[in-house]
C-alpha positions, -999 to 999 in steps of 0.1 A, spaced: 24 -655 82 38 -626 101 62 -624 128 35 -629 158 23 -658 146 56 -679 141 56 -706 165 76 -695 200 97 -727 194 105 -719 155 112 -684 166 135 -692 190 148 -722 170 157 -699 143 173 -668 165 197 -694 189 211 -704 148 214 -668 137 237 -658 174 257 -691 167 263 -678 131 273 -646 144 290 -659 170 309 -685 144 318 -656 121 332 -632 144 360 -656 152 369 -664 115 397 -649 98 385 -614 81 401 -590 56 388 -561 29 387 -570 -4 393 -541 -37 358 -532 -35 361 -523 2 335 -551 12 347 -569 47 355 -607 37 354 -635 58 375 -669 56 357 -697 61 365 -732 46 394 -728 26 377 -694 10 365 -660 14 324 -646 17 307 -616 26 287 -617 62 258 -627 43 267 -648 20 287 -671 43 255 -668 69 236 -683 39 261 -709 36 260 -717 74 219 -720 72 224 -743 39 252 -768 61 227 -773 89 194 -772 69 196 -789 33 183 -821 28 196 -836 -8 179 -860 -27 199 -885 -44 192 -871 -75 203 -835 -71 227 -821 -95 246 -795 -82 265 -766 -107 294 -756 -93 323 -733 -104 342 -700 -95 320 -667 -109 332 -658 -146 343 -694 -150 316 -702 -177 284 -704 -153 257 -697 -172 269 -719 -199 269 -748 -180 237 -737 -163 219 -737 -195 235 -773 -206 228 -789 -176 191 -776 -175 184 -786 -211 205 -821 -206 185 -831 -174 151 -818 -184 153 -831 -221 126 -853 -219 102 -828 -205 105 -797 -232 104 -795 -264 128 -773 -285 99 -748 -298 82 -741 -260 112 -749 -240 121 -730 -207 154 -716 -221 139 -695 -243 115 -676 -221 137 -680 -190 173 -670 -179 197 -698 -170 199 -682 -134 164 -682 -132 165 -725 -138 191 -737 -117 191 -709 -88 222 -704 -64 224 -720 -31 244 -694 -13 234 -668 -35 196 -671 -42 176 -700 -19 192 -696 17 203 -661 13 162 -650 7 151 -679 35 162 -696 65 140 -728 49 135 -719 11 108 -735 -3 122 -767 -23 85 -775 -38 89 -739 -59 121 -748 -81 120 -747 -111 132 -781 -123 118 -814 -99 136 -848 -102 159 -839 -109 163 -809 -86 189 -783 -101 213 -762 -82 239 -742 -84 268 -726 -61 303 -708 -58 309 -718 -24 342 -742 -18 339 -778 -22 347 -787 14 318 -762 25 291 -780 1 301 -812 10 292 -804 47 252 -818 38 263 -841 13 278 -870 36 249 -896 35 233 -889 3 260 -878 -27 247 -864 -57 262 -852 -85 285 -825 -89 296 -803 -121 326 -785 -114 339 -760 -148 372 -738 -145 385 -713 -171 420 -701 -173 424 -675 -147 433 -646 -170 400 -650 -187 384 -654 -154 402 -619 -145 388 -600 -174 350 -613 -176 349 -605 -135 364 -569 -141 340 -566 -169 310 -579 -152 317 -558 -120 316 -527 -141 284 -535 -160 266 -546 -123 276 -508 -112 272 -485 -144 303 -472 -146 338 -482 -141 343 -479 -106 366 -508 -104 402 -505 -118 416 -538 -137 448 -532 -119 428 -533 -81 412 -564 -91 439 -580 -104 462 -573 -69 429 -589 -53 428 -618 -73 468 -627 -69 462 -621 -31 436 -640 -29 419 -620 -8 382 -618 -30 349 -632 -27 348 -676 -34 386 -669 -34 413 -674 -34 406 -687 -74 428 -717 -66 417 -730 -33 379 -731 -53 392 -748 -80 414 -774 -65 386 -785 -39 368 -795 -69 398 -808 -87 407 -831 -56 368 -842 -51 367 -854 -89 400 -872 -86 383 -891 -51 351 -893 -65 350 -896 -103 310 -910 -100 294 -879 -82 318 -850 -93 326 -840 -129 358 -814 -137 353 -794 -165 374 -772 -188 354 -742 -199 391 -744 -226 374 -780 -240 337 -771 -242 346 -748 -266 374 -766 -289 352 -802 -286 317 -795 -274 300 -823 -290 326 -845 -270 319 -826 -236 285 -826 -237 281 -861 -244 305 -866 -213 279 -844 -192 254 -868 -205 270 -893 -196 280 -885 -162 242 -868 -147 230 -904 -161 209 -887 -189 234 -902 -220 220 -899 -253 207 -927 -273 218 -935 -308 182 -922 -319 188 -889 -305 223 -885 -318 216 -902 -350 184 -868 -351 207 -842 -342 199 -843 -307 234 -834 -292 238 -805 -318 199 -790 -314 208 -785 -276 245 -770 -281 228 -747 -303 198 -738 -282 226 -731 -251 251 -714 -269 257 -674 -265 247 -666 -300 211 -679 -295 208 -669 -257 225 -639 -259 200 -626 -287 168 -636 -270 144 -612 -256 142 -625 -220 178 -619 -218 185 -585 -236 151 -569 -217 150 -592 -185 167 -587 -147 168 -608 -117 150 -596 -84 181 -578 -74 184 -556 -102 207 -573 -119 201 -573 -160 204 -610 -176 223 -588 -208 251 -587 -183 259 -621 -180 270 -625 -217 295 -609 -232 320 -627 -256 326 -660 -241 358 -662 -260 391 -675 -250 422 -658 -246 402 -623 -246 428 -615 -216 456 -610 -241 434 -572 -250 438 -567 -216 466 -575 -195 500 -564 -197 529 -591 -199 535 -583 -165 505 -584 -152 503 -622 -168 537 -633 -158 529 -628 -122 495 -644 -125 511 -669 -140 537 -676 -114 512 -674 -87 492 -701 -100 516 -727 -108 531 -724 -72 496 -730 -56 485 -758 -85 524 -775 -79 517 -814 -73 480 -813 -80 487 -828 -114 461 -793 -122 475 -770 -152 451 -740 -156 
């Protein structure tokens, strides 16, 4: 359908929401982040122009479905991780382990951003193309309080995972780099960003405590967790996934190896080494190698300098203070 044959209504519909958008933006609270990329504040965190115009389309447009799971987290926090758990948890019944989806597919490709892929491409993405149906899987960065904004009448559930900051720090600076080529971005300039706040789904704290608060009010539809305890106790987390999207595992499957066939067909040693992922790229260029790297925790300590983690430190307990939060 081209332009002249949109419907005058639709057309104007569409336009009168893209001047309020502009209109709404323009007032908010703007500032440059290390990159040099305008950022504006607008729930609690900071977007781009485009991304937060996506998010605007997204309050007023999306319709959930009560069961829509939603994967949710700061970026570096352990994303495509939980992307790839959630997808295999949820869709279990559907695939088997020799011709499943994972294996020929990204993780970003199954459970496809919000902000980032559906309403930033579309004014009204096109719900009936996703790749998983009933339930329908999502994914998002954006702050709680902005993705609750749709979710009044109909909740649906929530993952939420957070990493230690430091962690958080070095995966970004690394992924930044890898997007780019060459390393363009200092450690240091991110890391100024980062403690001001001042950096896209930021500040880090504000992201995760919206989620921290929502699973504290609403234990049923939003699940916090530590990428820290999916690594010591995965068996245990997983199963508490399970249990949570209302896909537990029966004593037949766990009894089979169910739970450890699915930690091992999501865990960076088998995704990491399969061809989709070293060869493949998303629409936007970027390659699906770059979002796996070593997944470990406490990599930061190669990195930072005691200062540099004494003040991150300090930052974050003074922001967390009271929360009953301890990243």
């Amino acid at each position: 359908m081209g332009e002249k044959d949109i419907p005058r209504n639709l057309k104007e519909e569409e336009e009168n929401q893209s001047e309020d958008s502009k209109s709404l933006i323009s007032s908010l609270p703007s500032d440059i982040d290390c990159s040099g990329t305008k950022l504006y504040k607008y729930q609690g965190c900071w977007y781009d122009k485009d991304i937060l115009q996506a998010i605007l389309k997204f309050n007023k447009i999306f319709q959930p479905q009560e069961t829509d799971i939603i994967v949710a987290s700061f970026p570096k926090s352990g994303t495509t991780w939980l992307k790839a758990l959630t997808f295999a948890l949820a869709q279990r019944s559907k695939h088997t382990s020799e011709n499943h989806p994972l294996l020929t597919h990204n993780p970003h490709e199954l459970v496809p951003y919000l902000e980032l892929d559906l309403y930033l491409k579309s004014s009204k993405p096109d719900m009936s193309k996703l790749p998983s149906s009933s339930p329908r899987l999502f994914s998002t960065h954006m702050s709680f309080d902005a993705l609750k904004v749709p979710m009044k009448e109909t909740p649906c559930k929530i993952v939420y995972v957070c990493r230690n900051v430091k962690d958080v720090l070095v995966s970004l600076w690394c992924f930044e780099n890898s997007m780019s080529g060459e390393n363009n971005l200092s450690l240091e300039a991110l890391f100024e960003s980062l403690c001001s706040g001042v950096n896209l789904c930021g500040p880090l704290w504000e992201n995760v405590l919206g989620y921290w608060r929502g699973s504290l009010e609403d234990p049923k539809h939003v699940l916090f967790l530590r990428y820290e305890e999916l690594k010591t106790e995965p068996r245990v987390q997983i199963k508490r996934l399970a249990e949570f999207l209302d896909f537990p595992f029966t004593k037949e499957e766990e009894d089979s190896g169910g739970v450890d066939k699915i930690l091992e067909l999501c865990s960076l040693r088998n995704l990491s080494g399969l061809e989709i992922n070293k060869t493949g790229s998303l629409s936007e260029g970027v390659s699906f190698k770059s979002f796996f790297r070593k997944g470990e925790v406490g990599d930061w300590k190669s990195y930072m300098t005691p200062e540099m983690e004494n003040k991150i430190d300090m930052i974050v307990e003074e922001k967390l203070q009271g929360s009953g939060l301890i990243l």
